[in-house]
C-alpha positions, 0 to 999 in steps of 0.5 A, spaced: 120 435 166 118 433 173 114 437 179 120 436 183 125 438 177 121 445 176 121 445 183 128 445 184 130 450 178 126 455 182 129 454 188 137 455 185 134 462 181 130 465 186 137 464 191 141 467 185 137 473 185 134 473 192 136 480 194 133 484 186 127 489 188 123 485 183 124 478 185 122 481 192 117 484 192 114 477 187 116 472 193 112 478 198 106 477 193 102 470 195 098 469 190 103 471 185 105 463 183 097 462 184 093 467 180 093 462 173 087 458 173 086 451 171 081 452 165 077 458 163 069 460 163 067 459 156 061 464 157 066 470 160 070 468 154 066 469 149 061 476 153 068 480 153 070 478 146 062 481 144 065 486 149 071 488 146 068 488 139 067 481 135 061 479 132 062 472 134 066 467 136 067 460 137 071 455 141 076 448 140 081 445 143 087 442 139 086 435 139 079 437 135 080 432 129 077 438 125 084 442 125 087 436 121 095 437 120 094 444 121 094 442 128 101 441 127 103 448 125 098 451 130 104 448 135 109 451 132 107 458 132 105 457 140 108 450 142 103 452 149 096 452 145 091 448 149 084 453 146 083 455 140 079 462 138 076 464 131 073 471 131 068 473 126 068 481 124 062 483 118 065 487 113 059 492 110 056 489 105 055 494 100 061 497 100 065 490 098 060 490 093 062 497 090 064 496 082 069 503 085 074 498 088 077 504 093 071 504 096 071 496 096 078 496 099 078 501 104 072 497 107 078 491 107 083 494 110 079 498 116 075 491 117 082 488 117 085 492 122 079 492 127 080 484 126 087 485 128 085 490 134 079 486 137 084 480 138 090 484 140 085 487 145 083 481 148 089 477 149 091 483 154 086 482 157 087 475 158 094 476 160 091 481 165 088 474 168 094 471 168 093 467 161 098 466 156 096 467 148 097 470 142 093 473 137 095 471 130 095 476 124 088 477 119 092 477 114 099 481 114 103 482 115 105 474 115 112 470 113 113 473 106 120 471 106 117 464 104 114 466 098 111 463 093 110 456 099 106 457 104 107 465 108 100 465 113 101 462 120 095 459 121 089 457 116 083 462 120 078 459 115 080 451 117 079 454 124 073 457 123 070 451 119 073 447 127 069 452 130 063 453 127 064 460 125 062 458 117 062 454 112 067 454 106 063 455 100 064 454 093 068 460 092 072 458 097 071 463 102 067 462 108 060 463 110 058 465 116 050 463 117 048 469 119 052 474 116 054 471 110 061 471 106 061 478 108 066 477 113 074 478 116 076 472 120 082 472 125 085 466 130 087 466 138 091 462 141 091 461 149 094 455 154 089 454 158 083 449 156 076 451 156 070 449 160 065 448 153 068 449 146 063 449 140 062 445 135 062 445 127 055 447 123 051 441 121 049 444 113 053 449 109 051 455 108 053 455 101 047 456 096 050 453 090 047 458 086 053 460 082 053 467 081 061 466 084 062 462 078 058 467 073 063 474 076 069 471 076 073 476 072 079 470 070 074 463 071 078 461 077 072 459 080 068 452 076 062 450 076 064 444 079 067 446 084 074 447 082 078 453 084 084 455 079 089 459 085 093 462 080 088 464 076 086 468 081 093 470 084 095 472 078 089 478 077 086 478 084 093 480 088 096 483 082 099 487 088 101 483 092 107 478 093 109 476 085 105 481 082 110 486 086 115 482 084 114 482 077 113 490 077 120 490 080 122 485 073 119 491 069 124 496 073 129 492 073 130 490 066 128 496 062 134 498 058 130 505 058 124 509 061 121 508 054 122 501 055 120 501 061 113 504 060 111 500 054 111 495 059 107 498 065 103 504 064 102 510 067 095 508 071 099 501 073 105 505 077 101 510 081 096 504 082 102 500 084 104 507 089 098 506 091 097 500 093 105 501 096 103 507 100 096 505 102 096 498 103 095 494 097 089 493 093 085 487 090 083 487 082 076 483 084 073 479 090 068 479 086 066 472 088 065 476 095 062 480 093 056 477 089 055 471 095 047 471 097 049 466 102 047 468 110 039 469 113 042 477 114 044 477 106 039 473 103 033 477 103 034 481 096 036 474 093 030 471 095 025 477 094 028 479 087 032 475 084 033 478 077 034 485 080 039 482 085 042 480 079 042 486 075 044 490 081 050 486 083 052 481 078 051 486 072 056 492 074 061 487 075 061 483 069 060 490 065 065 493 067 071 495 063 078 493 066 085 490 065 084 482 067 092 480 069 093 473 067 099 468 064 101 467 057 097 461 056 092 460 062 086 458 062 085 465 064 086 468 058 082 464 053 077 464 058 076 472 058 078 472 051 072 469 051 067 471 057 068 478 058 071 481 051 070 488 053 075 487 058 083 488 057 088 482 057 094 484 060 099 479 060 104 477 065 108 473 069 105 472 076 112 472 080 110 464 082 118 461 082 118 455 086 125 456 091 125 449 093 123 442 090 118 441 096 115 448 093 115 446 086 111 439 088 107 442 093 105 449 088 103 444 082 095 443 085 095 451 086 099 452 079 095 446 074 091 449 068 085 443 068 083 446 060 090 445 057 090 438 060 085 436 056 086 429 053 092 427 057 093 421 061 100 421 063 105 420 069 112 424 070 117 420 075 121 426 078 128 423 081 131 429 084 138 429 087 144 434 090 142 438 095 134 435 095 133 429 094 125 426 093 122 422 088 115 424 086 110 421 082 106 426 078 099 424 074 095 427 070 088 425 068 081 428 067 083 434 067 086 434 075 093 432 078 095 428 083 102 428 086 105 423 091 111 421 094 115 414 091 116 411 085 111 409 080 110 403 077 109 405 071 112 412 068 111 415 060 116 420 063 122 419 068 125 426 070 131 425 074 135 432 075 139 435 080 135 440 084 138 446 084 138 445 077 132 444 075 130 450 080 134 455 075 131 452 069 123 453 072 126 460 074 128 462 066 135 462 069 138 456 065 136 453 058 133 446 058 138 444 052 144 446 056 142 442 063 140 437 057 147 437 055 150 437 061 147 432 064 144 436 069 137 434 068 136 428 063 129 424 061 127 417 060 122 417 054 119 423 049 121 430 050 115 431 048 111 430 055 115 435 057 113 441 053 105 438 055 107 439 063 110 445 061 103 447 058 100 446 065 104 449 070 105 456 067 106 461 072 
């Protein structure tokens, strides 16, 4: 939009409300339409965001290359943004190390809200200085009525990366150089450009020594660097999100109280009112809690290793809980085999994809590498109806990769109406009724796809 067309737009408001007090007394006002600068000090953004409580910050633009395709999604939440803050608040390291998970809970819900705070803070002071920004939620409350597709807003821990706050480490968490991985990270939005921004840290803080891998209750983290999300969605936030929504199944579909507690016992549903009332509660963050990573956290590794290790891996390797994962994992072979002592419990991690881009894009987050062992196939999928996509899916060495288009060669062609086939990934249709009715039909062994089954449970 022009100058001379804002200008002009002004002029037709201001005569159509010339006589409000407001308007008046704003027009009275010189310095009203002059108060908003054209960029901002960095070093007085960062002194008032130590001011106001974070442990540190880092800056960027958002054409940074860094951001990637999330970029995209920062405008959609602030279509204005033309500066980026990532806030970095410690977590107190001893609490979220503690095998009594209240106490390590409470730490993450108390450093959640000074995140929350700390940036709602310093949006109103900015406001204050007559620049426009939002602070964008730590964690939740995000838009969960997407579930299980992407619920968060803004990626903090890509934005982080960006700025030089942390690296991502093996566990997938990121670390901050001084501080470690014993951190919670939130993200502010202004449209105003800065005088300076920072740049990423030039090494990863990441010491590769796998004590992540070694505490990980449901091996959702490989020794070669792959993270098995529904591993860890399936016990970690058991409840949260699908872990909840499996609880409400229970309730729902238990003929009897009797039923209904052979399902769920009495220390699951006052957990489940617990985490309900206040704020829900990880089963683990293990991997948190045993990362020696930061020049404030290493000492201890470095010093005494075999004590480290015993002080803080051991307690939570040794420690007898239920372990919640899918029927047929990786997860449950995997506990089954590493942590006898521990329970297994068996459930259904409420991750049902509502749309066909959430049943391509989930694959990767849902894909079971060890029941994928020996396979080297490729699926067609052809949906039509409401949603219509071709997609290539290929299976091999143990990881999947799924495209767009059609491939050149398919052991498997899969060609389904969309809803259809959503229904049957959500145990709402049989596979030998759509079969039958042509709602689904396959192009070469039905086999396939009993061995694609086996490598998405969910």
């Amino acid at each position: 939009m022009s100058l001379n067309k804002n200008t002009k737009q002004l002029q037709q408001t201001v005569k159509q409300f010339a006589e409000h007090p407001t308007v008046k007394n704003y027009l009275s006002d010189s310095s009203a339409s002059n108060n908003k600068p054209t960029s901002l000090n960095t070093a007085w953004l960062r002194e008032l965001c130590i001011e106001l409580g974070a442990d540190d910050v880092g800056f960027i633009p958002i054409e940074s290359q860094e951001l990637g395709a999330e970029k995209d999604k920062i405008l959609e939440c602030f279509p204005h943004t033309k500066s980026l803050v990532s806030i970095v608040c410690k977590m107190n390291r001893d609490d979220v190390r503690n095998p009594a998970r209240s106490i390590a809970n409470n730490e993450f819900h108390h450093a959640g809200h000074d995140v929350d705070d700390i940036a709602r803070r310093i949006v109103r002071q900015l406001e204050d200085h007559g620049i426009r920004a939002i602070n964008v939620t730590m964690g939740f409350p995000m838009e969960i009525h997407k579930f299980p597709e992407r619920i968060w807003l803004i990626a903090h821990k890509i934005v982080a990366e960006a700025a030089g706050t942390g690296k991502m480490g093996i566990h997938r968490n990121v670390i901050h150089p001084k501080f470690g991985n014993f951190i919670l990270l939130g993200t502010i939005l202004l449209d105003t450009p800065l005088t300076s921004y920072t740049k990423p840290i030039d090494y990863n803080p990441c010491l590769s020594c796998k004590l992540c891998v070694a505490a990980c209750p449901v091996g959702a983290i490989a020794p070669d660097g792959y993270f098995n999300g529904s591993a860890c969605l399936t016990h970690n936030y058991r409840e949260f999100l699908g872990g909840f929504q499996n609880w409400v199944d229970n309730v729902i579909e238990s003929k009897t109280p009797e039923d209904f507690r052979e399902k769920v016992s009495l220390g699951e549903n006052v957990s489940m009112w617990q985490s309900l009332s206040f704020g829900a509660n990880y089963k683990a963050a293990y991997c948190m809690a045993t990362c020696p990573a930061g020049e404030d956290v290493i000492a201890p590794f470095l010093e005494r290793r075999q004590d480290f290790v015993k002080e803080v891996l051991k307690p939570l390797q040794d420690k007898r809980e239920t372990i919640y994962v899918v029927p047929g994992s990786d997860a449950e072979s995997y506990v089954q085999k590493r942590f006898p002592h521990k329970t297994v419990k068996r459930v259904h991690n409420g991750i049902t994809p509502q749309s066909i881009n959430g049943f391509l894009t989930g694959m990767r987050r849902i894909f079971q590498p060890e029941q994928a062992k020996g396979l080297d196939v490729t699926y067609q999928f052809k949906f039509t109806g409401k949603e219509r996509r071709e997609a290539i899916v290929t299976i091999k060495n143990q990881r999947v990769s799924v495209t767009d288009g059609v491939a050149d060669k398919a052991n498997l062609i899969v060609t389904a109406d969309s809803a259809a086939w959503l229904k049957f990934l959500s145990n709402r249709t049989y596979l030998p009724l759509a079969l039958l009715t042509g709602k689904i039909k396959l192009k070469g062994s039905p086999k396939l796809l009993l061995m694609f089954g086996k490598c998405f449970v969910s």
